[in-house]
C-alpha positions as CSV (number, residue, x, y, z in Angstrom):
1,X,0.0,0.0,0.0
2,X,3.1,2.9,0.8
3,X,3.9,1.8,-2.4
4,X,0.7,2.1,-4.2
5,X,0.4,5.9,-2.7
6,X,3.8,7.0,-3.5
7,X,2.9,5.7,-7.2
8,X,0.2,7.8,-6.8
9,X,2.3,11.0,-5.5
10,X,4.7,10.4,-8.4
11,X,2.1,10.5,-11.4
12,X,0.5,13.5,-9.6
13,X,3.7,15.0,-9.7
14,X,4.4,14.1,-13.6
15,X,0.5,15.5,-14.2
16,X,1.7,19.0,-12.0
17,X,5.0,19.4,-14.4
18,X,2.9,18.8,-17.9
19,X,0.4,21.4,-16.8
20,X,3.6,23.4,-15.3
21,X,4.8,23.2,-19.1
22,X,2.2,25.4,-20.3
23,X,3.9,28.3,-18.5
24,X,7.4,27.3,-20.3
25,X,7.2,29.8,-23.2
26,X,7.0,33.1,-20.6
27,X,9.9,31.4,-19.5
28,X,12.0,32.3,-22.5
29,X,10.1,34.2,-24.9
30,X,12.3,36.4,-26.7
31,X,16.0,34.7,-25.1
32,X,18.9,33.8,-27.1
33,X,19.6,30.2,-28.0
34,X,21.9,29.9,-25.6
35,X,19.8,31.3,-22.7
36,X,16.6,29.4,-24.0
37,X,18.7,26.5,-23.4
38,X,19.7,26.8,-20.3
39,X,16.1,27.7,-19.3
40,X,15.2,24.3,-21.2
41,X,17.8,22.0,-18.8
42,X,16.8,24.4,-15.4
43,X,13.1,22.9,-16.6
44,X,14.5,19.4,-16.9
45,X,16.4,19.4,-13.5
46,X,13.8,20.7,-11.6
47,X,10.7,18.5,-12.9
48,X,12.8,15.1,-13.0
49,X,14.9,13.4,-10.8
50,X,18.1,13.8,-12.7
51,X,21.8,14.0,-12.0
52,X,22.6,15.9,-15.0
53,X,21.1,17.6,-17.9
54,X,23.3,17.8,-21.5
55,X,22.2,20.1,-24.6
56,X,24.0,20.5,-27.8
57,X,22.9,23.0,-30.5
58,X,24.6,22.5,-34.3
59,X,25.3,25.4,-36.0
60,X,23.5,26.2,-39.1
61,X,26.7,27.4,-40.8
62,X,30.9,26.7,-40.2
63,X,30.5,27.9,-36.8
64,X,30.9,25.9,-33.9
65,X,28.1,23.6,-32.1
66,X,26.5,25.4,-28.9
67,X,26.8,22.8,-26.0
68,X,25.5,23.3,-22.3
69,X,25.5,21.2,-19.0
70,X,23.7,21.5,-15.9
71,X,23.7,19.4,-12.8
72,X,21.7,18.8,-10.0
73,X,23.2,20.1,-7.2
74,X,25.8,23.0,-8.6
75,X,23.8,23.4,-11.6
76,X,27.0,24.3,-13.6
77,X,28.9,21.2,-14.8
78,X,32.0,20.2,-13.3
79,X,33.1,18.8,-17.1
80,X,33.4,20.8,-20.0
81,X,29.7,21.0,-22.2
82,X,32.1,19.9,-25.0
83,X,34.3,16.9,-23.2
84,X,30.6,15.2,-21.9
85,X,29.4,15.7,-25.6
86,X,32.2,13.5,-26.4
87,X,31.9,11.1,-23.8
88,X,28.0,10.6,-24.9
89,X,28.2,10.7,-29.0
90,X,28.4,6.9,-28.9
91,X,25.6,6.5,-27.0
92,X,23.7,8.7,-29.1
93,X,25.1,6.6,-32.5
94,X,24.1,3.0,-30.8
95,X,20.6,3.7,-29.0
96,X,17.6,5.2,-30.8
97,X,15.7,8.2,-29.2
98,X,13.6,7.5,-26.0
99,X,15.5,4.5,-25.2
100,X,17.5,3.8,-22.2
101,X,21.2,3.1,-21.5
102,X,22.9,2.3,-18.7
103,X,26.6,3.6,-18.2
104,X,28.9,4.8,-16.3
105,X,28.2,8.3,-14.8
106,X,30.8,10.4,-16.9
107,X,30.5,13.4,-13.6
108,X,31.1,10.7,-11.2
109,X,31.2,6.9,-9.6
110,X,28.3,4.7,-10.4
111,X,25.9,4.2,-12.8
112,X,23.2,6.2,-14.8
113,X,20.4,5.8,-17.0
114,X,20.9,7.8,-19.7
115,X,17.8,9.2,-22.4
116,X,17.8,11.4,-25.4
117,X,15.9,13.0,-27.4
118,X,16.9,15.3,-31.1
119,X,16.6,18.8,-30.6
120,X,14.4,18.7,-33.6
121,X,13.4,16.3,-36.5
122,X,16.8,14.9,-36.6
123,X,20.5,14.4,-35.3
124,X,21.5,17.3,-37.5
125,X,19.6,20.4,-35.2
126,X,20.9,19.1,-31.8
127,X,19.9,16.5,-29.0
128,X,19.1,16.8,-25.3
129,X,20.2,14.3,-22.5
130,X,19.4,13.4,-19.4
131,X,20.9,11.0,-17.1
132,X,19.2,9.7,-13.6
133,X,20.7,7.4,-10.7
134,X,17.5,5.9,-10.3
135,X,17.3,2.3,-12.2
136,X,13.9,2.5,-13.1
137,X,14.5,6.3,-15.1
138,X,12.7,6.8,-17.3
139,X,8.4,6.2,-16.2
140,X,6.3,6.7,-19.3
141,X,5.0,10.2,-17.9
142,X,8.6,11.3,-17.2
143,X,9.5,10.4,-20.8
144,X,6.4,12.4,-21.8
145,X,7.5,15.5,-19.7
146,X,11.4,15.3,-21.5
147,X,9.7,15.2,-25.0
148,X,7.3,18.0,-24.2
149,X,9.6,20.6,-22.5
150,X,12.5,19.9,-25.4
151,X,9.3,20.3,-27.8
152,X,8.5,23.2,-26.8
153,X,12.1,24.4,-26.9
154,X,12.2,23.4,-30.2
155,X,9.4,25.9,-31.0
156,X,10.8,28.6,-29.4
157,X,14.1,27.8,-31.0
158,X,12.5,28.2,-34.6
159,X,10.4,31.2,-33.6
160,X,13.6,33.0,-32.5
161,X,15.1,31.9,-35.9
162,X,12.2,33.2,-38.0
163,X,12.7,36.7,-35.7
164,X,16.3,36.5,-36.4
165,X,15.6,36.1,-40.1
166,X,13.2,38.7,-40.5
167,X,15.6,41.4,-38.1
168,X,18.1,40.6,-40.9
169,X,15.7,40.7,-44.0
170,X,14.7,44.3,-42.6
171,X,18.0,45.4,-42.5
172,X,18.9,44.2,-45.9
173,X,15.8,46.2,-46.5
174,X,17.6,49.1,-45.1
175,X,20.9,48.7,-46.7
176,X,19.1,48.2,-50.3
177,X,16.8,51.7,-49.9
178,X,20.3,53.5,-48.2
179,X,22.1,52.0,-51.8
180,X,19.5,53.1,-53.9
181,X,19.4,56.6,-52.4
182,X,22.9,56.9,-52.6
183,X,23.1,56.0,-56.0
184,X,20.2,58.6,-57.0
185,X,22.0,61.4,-55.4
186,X,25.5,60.2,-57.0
187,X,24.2,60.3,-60.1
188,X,22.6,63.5,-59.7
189,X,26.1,64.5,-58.6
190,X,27.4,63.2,-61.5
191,X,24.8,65.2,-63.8
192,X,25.3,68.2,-62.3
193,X,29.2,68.1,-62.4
194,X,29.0,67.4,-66.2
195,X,26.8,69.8,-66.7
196,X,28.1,73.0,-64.7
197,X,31.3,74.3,-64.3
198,X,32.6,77.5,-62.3
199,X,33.3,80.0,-65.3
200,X,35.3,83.2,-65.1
201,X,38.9,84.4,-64.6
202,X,38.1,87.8,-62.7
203,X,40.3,88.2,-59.2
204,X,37.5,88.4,-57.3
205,X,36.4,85.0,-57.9
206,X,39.9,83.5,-58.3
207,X,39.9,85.0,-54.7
208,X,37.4,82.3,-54.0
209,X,38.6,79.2,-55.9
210,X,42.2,80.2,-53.9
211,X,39.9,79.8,-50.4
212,X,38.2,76.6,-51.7
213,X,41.6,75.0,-52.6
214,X,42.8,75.6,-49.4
215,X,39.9,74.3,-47.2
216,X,38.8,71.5,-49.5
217,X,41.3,68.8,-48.2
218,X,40.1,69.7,-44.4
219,X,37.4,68.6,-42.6
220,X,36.2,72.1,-41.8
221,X,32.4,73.7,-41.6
222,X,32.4,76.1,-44.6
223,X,29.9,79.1,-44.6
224,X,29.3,80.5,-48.0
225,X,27.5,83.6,-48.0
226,X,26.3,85.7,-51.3
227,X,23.4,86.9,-52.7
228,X,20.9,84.8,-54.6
229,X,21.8,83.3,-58.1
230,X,25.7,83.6,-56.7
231,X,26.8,79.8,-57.6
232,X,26.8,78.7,-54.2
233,X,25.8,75.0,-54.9
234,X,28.6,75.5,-57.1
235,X,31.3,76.2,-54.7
236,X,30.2,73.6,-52.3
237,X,30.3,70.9,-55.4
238,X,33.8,72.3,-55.6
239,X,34.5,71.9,-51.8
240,X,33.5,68.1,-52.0
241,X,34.9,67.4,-55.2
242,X,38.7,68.7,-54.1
243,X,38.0,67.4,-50.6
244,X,39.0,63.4,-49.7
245,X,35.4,62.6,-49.6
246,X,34.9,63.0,-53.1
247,X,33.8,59.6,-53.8
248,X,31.5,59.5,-51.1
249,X,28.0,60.9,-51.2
250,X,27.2,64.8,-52.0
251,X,23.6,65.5,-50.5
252,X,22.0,69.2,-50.8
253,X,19.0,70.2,-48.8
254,X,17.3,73.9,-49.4
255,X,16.2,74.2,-45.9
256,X,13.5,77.1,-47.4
257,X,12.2,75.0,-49.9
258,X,11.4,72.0,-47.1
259,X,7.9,73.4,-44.6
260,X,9.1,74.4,-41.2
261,X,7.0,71.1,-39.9
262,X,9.3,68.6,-41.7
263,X,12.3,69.8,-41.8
264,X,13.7,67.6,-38.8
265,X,12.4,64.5,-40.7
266,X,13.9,65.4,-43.8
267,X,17.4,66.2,-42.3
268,X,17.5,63.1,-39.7
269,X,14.5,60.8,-40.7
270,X,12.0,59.4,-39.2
271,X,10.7,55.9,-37.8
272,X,7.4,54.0,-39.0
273,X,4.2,56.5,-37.2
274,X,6.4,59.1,-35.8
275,X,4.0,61.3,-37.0
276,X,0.6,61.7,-38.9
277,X,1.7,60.4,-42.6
278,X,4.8,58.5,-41.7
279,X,3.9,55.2,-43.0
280,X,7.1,53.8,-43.1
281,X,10.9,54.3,-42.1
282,X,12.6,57.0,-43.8
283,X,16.5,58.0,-43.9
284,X,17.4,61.4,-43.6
285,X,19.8,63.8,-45.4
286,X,22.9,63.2,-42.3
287,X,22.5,59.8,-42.6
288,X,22.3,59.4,-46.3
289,X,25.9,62.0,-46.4
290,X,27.5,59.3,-44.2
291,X,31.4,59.3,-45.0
292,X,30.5,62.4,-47.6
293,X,29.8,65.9,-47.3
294,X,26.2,67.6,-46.8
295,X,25.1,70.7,-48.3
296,X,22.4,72.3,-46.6
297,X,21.3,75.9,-48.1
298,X,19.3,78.6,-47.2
299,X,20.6,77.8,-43.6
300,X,19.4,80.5,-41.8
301,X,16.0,79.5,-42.5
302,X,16.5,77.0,-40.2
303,X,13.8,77.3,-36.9
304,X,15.1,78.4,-33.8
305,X,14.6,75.2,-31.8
306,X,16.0,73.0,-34.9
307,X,18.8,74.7,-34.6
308,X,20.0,72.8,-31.1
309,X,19.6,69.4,-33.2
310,X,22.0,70.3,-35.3
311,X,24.5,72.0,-33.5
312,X,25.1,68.7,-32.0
313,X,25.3,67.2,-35.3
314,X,28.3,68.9,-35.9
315,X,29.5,68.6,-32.3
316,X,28.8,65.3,-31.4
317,X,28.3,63.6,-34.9
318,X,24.9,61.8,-33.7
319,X,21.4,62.4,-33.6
320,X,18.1,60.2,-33.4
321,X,15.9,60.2,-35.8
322,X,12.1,61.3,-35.5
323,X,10.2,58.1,-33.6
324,X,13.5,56.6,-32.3
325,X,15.5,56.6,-29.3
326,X,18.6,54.9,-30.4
327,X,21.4,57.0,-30.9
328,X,22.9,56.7,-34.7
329,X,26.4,58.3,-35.1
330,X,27.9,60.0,-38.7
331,X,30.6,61.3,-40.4
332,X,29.8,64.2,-42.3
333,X,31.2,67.1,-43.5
334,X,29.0,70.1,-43.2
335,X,28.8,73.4,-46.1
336,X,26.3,75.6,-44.9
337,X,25.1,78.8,-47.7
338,X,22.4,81.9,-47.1
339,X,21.8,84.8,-48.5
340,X,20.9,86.2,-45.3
341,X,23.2,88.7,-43.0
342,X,23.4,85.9,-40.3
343,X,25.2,88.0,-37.9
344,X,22.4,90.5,-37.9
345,X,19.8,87.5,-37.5
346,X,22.0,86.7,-34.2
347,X,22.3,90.2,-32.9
348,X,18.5,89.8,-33.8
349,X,18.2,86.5,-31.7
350,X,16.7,85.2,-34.5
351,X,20.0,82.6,-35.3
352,X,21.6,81.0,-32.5
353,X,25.1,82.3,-32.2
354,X,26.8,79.2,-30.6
355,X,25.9,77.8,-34.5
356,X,26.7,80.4,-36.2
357,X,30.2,80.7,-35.1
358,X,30.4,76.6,-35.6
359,X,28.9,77.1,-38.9
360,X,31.4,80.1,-39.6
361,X,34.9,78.4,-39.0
362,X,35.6,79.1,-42.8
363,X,33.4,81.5,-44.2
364,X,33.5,82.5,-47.8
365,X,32.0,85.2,-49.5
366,X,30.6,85.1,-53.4
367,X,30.8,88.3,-55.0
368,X,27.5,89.3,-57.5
369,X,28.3,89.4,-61.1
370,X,28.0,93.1,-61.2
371,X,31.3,93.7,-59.0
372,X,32.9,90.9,-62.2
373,X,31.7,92.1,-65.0
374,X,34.7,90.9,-67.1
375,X,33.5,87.3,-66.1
376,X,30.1,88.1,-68.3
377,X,31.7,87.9,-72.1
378,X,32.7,84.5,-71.0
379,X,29.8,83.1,-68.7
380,X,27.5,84.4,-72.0
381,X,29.2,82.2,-74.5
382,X,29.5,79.5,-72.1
383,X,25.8,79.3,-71.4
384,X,25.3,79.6,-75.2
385,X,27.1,76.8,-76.2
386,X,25.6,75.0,-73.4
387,X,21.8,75.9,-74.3
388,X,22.8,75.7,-78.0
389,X,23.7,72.0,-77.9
390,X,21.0,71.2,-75.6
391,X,18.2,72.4,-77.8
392,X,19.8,71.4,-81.3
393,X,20.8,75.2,-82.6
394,X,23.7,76.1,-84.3
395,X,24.7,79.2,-82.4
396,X,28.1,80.2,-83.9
397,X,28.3,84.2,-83.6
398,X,27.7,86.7,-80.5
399,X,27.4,90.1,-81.6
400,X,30.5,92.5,-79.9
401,X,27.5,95.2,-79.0
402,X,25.1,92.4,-77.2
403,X,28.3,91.4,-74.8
404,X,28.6,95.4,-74.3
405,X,25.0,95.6,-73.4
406,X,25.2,92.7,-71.1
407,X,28.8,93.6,-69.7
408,X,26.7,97.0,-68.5
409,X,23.6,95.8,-67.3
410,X,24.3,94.8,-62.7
411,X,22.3,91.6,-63.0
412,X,20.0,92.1,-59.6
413,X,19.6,87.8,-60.5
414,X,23.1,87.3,-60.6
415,X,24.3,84.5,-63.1
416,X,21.3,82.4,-62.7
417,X,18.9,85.8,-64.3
418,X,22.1,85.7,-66.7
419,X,21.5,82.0,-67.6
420,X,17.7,82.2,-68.3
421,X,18.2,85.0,-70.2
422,X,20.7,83.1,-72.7
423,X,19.0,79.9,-72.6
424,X,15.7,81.9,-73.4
425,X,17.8,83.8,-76.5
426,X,18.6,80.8,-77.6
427,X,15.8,79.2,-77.9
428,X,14.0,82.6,-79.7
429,X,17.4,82.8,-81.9
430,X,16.1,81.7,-85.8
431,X,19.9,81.8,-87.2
432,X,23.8,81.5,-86.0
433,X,23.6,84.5,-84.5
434,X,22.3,85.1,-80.8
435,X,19.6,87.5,-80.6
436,X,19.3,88.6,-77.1
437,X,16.5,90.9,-76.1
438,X,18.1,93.6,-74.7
439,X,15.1,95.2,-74.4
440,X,14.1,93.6,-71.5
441,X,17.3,94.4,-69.5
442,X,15.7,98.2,-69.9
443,X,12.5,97.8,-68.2
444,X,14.6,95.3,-65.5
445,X,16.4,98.0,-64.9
446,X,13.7,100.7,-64.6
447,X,12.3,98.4,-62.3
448,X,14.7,98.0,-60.1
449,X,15.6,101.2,-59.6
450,X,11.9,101.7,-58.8
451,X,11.9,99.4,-56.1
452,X,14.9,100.7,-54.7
453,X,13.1,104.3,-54.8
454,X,10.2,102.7,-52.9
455,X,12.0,100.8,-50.6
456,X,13.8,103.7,-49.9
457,X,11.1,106.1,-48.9
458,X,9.6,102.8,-47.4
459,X,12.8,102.8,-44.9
460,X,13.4,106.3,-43.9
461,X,9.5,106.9,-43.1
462,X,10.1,103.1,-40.4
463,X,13.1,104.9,-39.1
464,X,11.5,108.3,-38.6
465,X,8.1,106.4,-36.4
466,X,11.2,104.6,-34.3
467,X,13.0,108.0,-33.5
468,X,10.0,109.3,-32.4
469,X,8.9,106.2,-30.3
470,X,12.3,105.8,-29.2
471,X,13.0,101.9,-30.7
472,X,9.8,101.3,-28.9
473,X,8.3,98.9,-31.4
474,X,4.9,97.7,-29.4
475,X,2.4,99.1,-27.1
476,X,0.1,101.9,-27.6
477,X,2.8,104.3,-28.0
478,X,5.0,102.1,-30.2
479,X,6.3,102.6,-33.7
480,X,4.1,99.5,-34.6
481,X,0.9,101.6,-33.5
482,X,2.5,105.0,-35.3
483,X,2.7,102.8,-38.4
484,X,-1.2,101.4,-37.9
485,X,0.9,98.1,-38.3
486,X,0.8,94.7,-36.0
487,X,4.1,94.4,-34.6
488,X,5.4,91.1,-36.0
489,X,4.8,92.9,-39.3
490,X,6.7,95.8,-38.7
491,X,9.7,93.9,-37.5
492,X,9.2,92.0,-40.5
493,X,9.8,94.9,-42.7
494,X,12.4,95.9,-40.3
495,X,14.3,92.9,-41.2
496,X,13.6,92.9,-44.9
497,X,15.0,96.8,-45.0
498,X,18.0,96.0,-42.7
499,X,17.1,98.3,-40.1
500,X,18.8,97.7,-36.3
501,X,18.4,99.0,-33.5
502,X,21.5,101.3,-32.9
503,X,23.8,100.2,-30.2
């Protein structure tokens, strides 16, 4: 009868660890192999009464097999995983699965029975065994328990494969959409420096090629300032191309023509629903100009508090993207351009200094065409030829008076008004000859000296209402209120005309 009940007590216990193996995958859901094994043989010591517990897990590829042991009582083997593999491979080779062997205890003196079971289908993923001192090792429900924990392993195994498979297939995914964005913006590189060239032989821009020569082959911040239609793109492509970078990326961002709201995504990306309309992961310009050099234009349209985030760009040489918290770290060069007095937008507060000042370790400033005029014959027939292949005309003669003309006129548009204009007198040109409507210069002209007039009066009646309110710009008795104008309007205009307070 003692018998009969502890019979009873044992099964109860088997019934307790099969239910107790529902609860296994909480156990290790989302470990490593080798943890999820260890978990697996912690299971096995603690539901049967084993001496020792032995796991070996083959390597898909060349690598080596991953091999664990666990005892009873220290739970960490006191024989190498690899030198008990070694001493239980016949065993494995002469008995078939579930079967039992007797041997000599390889930890010890006396005898065990030893069981195994493939990690798997077959030999070739793995195998699990256990060995117990008692003689009658394994009971049918004991036997059941080893096959359904290692089972289960078995699952979670192959689930953490297919995780491990998909992490890489994503990243692949990642490294394929980085290549082909690379390659677009190479070959837009490669357009563009086919197609445009810095033309002219004046001393006022072989002033700047000297300066680019000499900061190309550093790793300096370059802050090219000029008015609008200067070349400045130009002169960065020329930064990067004499710089050791040059066969690495060129990116180019116009930080006006990007809305204020997606600005940060477009510089440093953004993560799968970061925000309303991100339906997937995007890379942004820093990380696509890894290695290479990133143009960013227009800078001081840049907001105030996007400023920070790329401040330590240049400092640190990380950021996170939009969505993310992990930490991605570049190396990028950084050429910054505006056509903006950035110094008065920081006495202004409107441009953080500490950036300006990184931005401005090597500044260089484009002069307009207008103070190189004996750069316009040249730039004239170079942008003929160019236009003139492009659109089929044979364009062989320049009259002497039309380069006089244009030679005269200041060119408010700098070379890019100079460009349309030739590429637009080609196209209207019937002959050889170039036919340039000079006309229009005129009433350009006209025009601007107009809107300087305006301006003019414009400025001097501002200053008079901020004399008399004393560079009070709101209130009741403000120069906004003088003016019958809100005051972010008036400081507006203040801006646009260049008008400072005086210090």
């Amino acid at each position: 009868m003692p018998d009969r009940i502890e019979d009873i007590r044992r099964l109860q216990g088997c019934l307790n660890d099969l239910v107790g193996l529902l609860a296994l995958p909480a156990l290790w859901n989302g470990r490593e192999p080798e943890e999820a094994l260890r978990v697996l043989l912690d299971v096995l010591l603690r539901m049967l009464p084993l001496e020792f517990a032995y796991a070996r897990l083959n390597a898909m590829g060349d690598g080596p097999a991953l091999e664990i042991c666990r005892v009873a009582d220290r739970r960490d083997c006191p024989l190498p995983a690899q030198e008990l593999g070694r001493a239980l491979e016949p065993w494995f080779r002469l008995k078939t699965p579930g079967a039992v062997s007797v041997l000599a205890s390889p930890l010890g003196t006396g005898n065990v029975a030893l069981v195994y079971v493939w990690l798997g289908l077959d030999r070739e993923r793995g195998v699990v065994a256990v060995g117990s001192r008692r003689a009658d090792f394994p009971e049918e429900l004991e036997l059941l328990v080893l096959r359904s924990a290692v089972n289960q392993a078995v699952i979670e195994l192959q689930r953490a494969e297919v995780f491990a498979a998909r992490r890489q297939a994503m990243a692949m995914e990642q490294v394929k959409d980085h290549l082909l964005a690379e390659n677009n913006y190479l070959r837009q590189v490669l357009d563009h420096e086919q197609q445009r060239e810095i033309v002219g032989r004046s001393a006022a821009l072989q002033k700047v090629l000297d300066l680019v020569a000499q900061v190309a082959p550093t790793d300096a911040c370059v802050l090219i300032q000029g008015e609008t239609g200067t070349g400045k793109e130009l002169v960065a492509r020329a930064v990067h191309r004499l710089s050791g970078r040059r066969q690495q990326p060129f990116v180019t961002l116009n930080c006006a023509a990007i809305p204020t709201g997606l600005l940060e995504a477009e510089l440093f990306g953004h993560e799968k629903g970061a925000f309303t309309g991100a339906v997937g992961q995007r890379i942004g310009r820093f990380e696509l100009a890894h290695r290479g050099t990133i143009f960013l234009d227009e800078v001081g349209e840049i907001p105030l508090e996007l400023q920070a985030k790329l401040l330590r760009v240049l400092q640190e040489q990380e950021f996170e993207r939009l969505g993310s918290a992990r930490t991605l770290r570049v190396d990028v060069r950084l050429v910054a351009a505006s056509n903006r007095n950035l110094a008065r937008m920081v006495a202004e507060r409107e441009f953080r200094s500490d950036l300006y000042y990184r931005l401005k370790v090597f500044p260089i400033a484009l002069p307009p065409l207008r103070e190189r005029s004996e750069d316009i014959p040249q730039l004239v027939r170079y942008f003929a030829g160019r236009h003139a292949r492009r659109y089929g005309k044979g364009i062989a003669h320049i009259p002497e008076e039309t380069l006089a003309a244009l030679s005269r006129y200041s060119w408010p548009g700098n070379v890019r008004e100079m460009e349309n204009l030739i590429e637009r007198s080609v196209i209207l040109s019937p002959g050889p000859t170039l036919e340039v409507p000079l006309g229009e210069l005129g009433c350009a002209e006209v025009a601007a000296r107009d809107a300087a007039t305006l301006e003019a009066c414009e400025r001097e009646h501002i200053l008079r209402a901020l004399h008399e309110s004393r560079w009070v710009i709101a209130g009741p008795r403000g120069a906004a209120a003088r003016l019958g104008m809100k005051r972010t309007s008036l400081q507006h205009r203040m801006r646009k005309l260049g008008i400072a307070r005086p210090s």
